[in-house]
C-alpha positions, 0 to 999 in steps of 0.5 A: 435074624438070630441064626443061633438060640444062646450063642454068645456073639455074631462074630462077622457077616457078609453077603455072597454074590447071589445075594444070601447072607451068611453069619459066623457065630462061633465055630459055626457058619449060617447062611440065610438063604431059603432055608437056614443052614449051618456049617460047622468049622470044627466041633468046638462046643459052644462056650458057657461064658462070654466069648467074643469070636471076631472072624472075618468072611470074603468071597471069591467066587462062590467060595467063602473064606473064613478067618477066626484065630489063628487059622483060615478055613476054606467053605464050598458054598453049593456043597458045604465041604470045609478045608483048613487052608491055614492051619496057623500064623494068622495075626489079625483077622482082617483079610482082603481078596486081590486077583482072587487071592487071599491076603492075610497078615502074618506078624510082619510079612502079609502071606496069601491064599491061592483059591483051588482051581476047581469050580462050581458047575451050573446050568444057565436058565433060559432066558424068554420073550413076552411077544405081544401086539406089535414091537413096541409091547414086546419084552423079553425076561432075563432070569436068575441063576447063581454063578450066571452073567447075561449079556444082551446084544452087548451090555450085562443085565441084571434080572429083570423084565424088559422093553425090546425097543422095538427091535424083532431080535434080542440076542441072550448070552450067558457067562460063567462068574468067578469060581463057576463053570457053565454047562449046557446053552449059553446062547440065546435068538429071541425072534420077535413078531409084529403080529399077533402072537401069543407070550412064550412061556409055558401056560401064558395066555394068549394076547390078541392084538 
């Protein structure tokens, strides 16, 4: 992938926790997903001779950090707002998240960043039963949503298609990640049947036993 036709230097890449790459090049931020976006940190033009930017880039929550110069600029992820939330001091570009604070060093003293308070609001999708002649070809679906956990009958579980065990009864339940809050139904029953029934999702066939 080259996010940018003539740029001098990637300076940093990282993974967001649904997975989309993003890459900072120059004053600019690309992220990988479906399709390419770019976010501008400030209207800098891009230099006419070779200019290695190092940045740095961690994740808290769905909130993206990026380090380059002396600055540090907070990126709303879902809405691609920016904020400047230091605006000078940083020493090195090496920054970690502990507690879901940001640290950064600052000549001799080591400063943070307390992410804002505000979350990201999603609608967890429903996961599904595939009920099929008798218990032990029943399954169930968990899907994906960024910013979801799901839980069935106690373990996390991570999207996917999966046996019952046999069981009549799953039970679904959805959780919000950091820097995301859930509206809507975090609660599922999948009731399983051990007779013959058709798959329930919308347009299935019918499996006759």
């Amino acid at each position: 992938m080259t996010p940018q036709q003539g740029a001098q230097a990637v300076g940093s890449v990282t993974l967001a926790p649904n997975g989309n790459l993003w890459a900072s090049v120059g004053w600019n931020l690309y992220n990988s997903g479906t399709v390419l976006r770019r976010v501008s940190l400030r209207p800098d033009p891009q230099p006419e001779r070779l200019t290695w930017s190092d940045t740095n880039l961690r994740f808290v929550g769905s909130r993206l950090y990026v380090t380059i110069g002396t600055a540090v600029y907070s990126v709303d992820t879902a809405t691609l707002h920016v904020d400047q939330v230091v605006a000078d001091g940083v020493s090195t570009q090496t920054t970690d998240v502990l507690s879901r604070r940001l640290y950064y060093p600052s000549g001799t003293s080591i400063r943070e960043v307390t992410p804002s308070a505000a979350t990201v609001e999603t609608t967890a999708k429903s996961p599904y039963r595939l009920d099929r002649c008798g218990t032990g070809n029943d399954r169930y679906v968990i899907p994906y949503e960024p910013g979801v956990s799901y839980y069935v009958d106690g373990p996390r579980k991570s999207t996917g298609n999966y046996a019952t065990g046999g069981r009549l009864s799953v039970t679904v339940k959805a959780t919000a990640q950091d820097g995301w809050s859930l509206t809507g139904k975090t609660s599922w029953a999948l009731e399983l049947t051990d007779a013959r029934a058709a798959e329930v999702v919308a347009g299935s066939p019918h499996h006759d036993c």
